[in-house]
N, C-alpha and C positions, 0 to 999 in steps of 0.2 A: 602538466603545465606549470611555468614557473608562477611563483608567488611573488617575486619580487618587479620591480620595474628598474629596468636599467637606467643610471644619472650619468650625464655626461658631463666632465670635467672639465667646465667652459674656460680655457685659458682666455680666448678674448675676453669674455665680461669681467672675471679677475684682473685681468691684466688693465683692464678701462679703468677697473675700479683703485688699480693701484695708482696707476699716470697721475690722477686727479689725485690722490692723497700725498702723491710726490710735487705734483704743480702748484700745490694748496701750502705746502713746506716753502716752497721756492719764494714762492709769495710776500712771506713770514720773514723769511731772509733778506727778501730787499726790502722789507720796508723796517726791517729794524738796521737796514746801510752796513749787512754784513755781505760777503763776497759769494755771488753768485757760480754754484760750483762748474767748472769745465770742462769736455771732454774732449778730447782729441783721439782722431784715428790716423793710422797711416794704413792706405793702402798700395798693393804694387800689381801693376798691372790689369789687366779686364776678364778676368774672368765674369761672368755673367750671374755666379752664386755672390762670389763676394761685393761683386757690383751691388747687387741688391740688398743683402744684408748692412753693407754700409748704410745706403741712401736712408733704409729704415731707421738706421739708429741716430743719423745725422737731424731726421725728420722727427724721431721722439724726441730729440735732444729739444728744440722748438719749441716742443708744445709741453715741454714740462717746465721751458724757460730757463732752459741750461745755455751757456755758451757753449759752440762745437765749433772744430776745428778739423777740415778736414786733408792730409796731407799726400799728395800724389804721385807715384815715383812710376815710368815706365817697366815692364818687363826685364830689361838689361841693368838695371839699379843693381850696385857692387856690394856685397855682405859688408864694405866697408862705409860706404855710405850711408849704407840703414842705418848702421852701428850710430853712427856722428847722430841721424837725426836723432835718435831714442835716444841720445846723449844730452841733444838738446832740451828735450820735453821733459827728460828727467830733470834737466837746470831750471829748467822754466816756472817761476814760484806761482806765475797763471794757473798753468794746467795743474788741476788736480790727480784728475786721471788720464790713463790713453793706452790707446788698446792696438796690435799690430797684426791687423786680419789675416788669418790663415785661410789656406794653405800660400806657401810661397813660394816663389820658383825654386827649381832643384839644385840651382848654384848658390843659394842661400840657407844657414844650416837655420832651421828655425829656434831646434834649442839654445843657440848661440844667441840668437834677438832676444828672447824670454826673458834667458839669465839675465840681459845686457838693463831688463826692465826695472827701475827702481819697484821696489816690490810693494813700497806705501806707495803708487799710485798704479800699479797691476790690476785696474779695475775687473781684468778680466779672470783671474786668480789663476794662471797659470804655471807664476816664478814659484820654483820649489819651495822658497821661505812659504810660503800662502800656501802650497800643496799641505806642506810638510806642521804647516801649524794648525792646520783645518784635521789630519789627520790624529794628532795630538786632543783637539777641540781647543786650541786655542783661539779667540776673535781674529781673523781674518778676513779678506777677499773671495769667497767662495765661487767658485765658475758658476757663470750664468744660467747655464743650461740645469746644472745638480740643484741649485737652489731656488730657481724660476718653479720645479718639480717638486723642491719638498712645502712651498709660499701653496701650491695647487693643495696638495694633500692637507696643509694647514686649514685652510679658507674653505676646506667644506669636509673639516673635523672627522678625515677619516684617522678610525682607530688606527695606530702602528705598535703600540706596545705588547711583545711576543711575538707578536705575527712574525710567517716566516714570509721574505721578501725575496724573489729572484731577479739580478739581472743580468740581462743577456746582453751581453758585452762588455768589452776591457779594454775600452779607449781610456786614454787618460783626462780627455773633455767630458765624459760621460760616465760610463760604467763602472770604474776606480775610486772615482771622488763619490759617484751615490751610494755605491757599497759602503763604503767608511761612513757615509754621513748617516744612512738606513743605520747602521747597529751602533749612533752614540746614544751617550747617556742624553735623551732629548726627546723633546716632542717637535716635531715628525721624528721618531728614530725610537730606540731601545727593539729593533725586530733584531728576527735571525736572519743572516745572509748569509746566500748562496748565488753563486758569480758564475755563472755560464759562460762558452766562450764556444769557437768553432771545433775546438779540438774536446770539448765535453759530450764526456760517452752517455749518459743515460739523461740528456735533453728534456725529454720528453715527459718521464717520473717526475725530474725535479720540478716542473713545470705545473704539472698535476697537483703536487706538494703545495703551491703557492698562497698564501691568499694576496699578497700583490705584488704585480710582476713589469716590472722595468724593461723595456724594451726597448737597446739603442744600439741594433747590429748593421743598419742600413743596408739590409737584405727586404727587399718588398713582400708585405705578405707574407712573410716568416711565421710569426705567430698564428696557427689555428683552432677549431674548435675543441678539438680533440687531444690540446694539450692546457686546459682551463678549465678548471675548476668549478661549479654555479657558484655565485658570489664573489668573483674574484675581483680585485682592483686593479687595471690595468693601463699603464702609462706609455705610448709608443712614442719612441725620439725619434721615427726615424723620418727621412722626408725625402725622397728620389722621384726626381722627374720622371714621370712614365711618358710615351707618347700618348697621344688621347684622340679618338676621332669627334669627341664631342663636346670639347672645350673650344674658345676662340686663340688661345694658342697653342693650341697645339700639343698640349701636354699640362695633366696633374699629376699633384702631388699625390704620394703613395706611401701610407704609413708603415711600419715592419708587421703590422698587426693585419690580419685578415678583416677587417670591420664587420662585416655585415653579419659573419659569421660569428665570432665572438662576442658581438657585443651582446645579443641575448644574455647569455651566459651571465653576465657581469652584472655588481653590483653597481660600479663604475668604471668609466671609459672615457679616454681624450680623443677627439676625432683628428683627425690630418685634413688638414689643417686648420687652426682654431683652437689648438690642447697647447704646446709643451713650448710652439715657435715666440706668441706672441710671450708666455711668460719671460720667454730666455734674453727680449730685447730689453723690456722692461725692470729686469734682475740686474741688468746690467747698467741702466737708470737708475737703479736703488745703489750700486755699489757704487757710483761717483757723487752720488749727494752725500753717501757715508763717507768718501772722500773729502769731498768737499767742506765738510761740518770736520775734519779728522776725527769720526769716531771712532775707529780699528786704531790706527797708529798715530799716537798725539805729536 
């Protein structure tokens, strides 16, 4: 029998606890008659994910006492029109930050918008400048999702120094920027990384190998027992609607991670949903206050 008891890595109680230390700031700002930082989003079209993720981030924006702005372009919007608006927001000495929600329709090149992003206000830290100085370790806009993940690991002082770290996947939202960020010179960081990917042949060893393991292939249920380690630290990104016969709509969410199965195993564990989501809207709250204050680029 195990000895240990599994802790789950509560992104919402983090994430609460962060709102309020960001709303408490906010606070501070106006009442010392400095300017209340902004965010704006542009969205294009209805998809149903991005639908939601905005509304959330419009609705934290609110309750940390941001201004947000949210800007709405049909499905048939011209790469040339995007272009103009993110021209504008870049002129805009208001907006601090603004973020241009992925994915976009397929007649829009998206790395085209990114580039087009002023990079000091790339909340979302996607412009190569922020890619590329993050990977360096220079002060940047870190993407939300990578650092919403290492604020978890910070806030309930799990060891990383040596550890060896796997993650499974190489998106550039995800996988790419937590590899780099796992083996800086840094707390969360200084481990060893190893970067799995669909075309990695021996999965399952390096898996074993882990003491904590990154999970962001949006494959359900991917991760199993029998490839984790006892004690192991395990972070799953992923989030896929499954149908459901026993939810009221119809369908939950489904992490990459086996849960019920793994999590024994585990030292620590972020459930789906509750772990990695609310950190990543929140992170992205921190990076338009850091905006907004110009702490990264004066």
């Amino acid at each position: 029998m195990e000895d240990h008891k599994t802790q789950l890595l509560d992104g919402k109680a983090i994430s609460a606890q962060m709102k309020q230390e960001i709303a408490e700031e906010v606070k501070r700002i106006k009442e010392a008659g400095g300017k209340i930082p902004h965010l704006a989003a542009i969205l294009v079209g209805h998809d149903g994910g991005s639908e939601t993720y905005v509304a959330n981030k419009v609705r934290t924006c609110e309750e940390v006492g941001f201004k947000s702005t949210l800007i709405r372009f049909e499905d048939e919007v011209s790469e040339e029109e995007l272009l103009r608006e993110v021209d504008k927001l870049n002129n805009d000495p208001d907006v601090d930050g603004f973020i241009v929600q992925l994915p976009l329709p397929n007649h829009i090149s998206e790395q085209r918008i990114i580039e087009a992003i002023d990079y000091r206000k790339d909340v979302d830290g996607f412009h190569p400048i922020n890619v590329g100085r993050m990977s360096i370790g220079l002060p940047c806009f870190v993407s939300a999702t990578p650092a919403g993940i290492l604020e978890l690991l910070k806030r309930y002082n799990i060891p990383t120094c040596g550890k060896h770290c796997v993650v499974l996947g190489r998106s550039n939202i995800v996988g790419k920027p937590m590899a780099t960020l796992m083996m800086q010179k840094n707390y969360p960081g200084d481990c060893t990384v190893t970067v799995c990917h669909s075309r990695s042949a021996n999965l399952k060893e390096m898996c074993l190998n882990a003491d904590i393991i990154i999970v962001a292939l949006g494959v359900p249920e991917f991760l199993k027992a029998d490839m984790v380690k006892e004690g192991a630290v395990i972070v799953d990104v992923g989030t896929t609607r499954m149908p459901s016969s026993v939810t009221k709509t119809g369908y939950k969410l489904t992490g990459d991670v086996r849960f019920d199965e793994v999590a024994p195993k585990c030292s620590y564990i972020t459930p789906v949903p509750g772990g990695v989501g609310p950190m990543t809207i929140i992170s992205l709250m921190r990076n338009t206050l850091l905006a907004g204050k110009k702490e990264i680029y004066k």
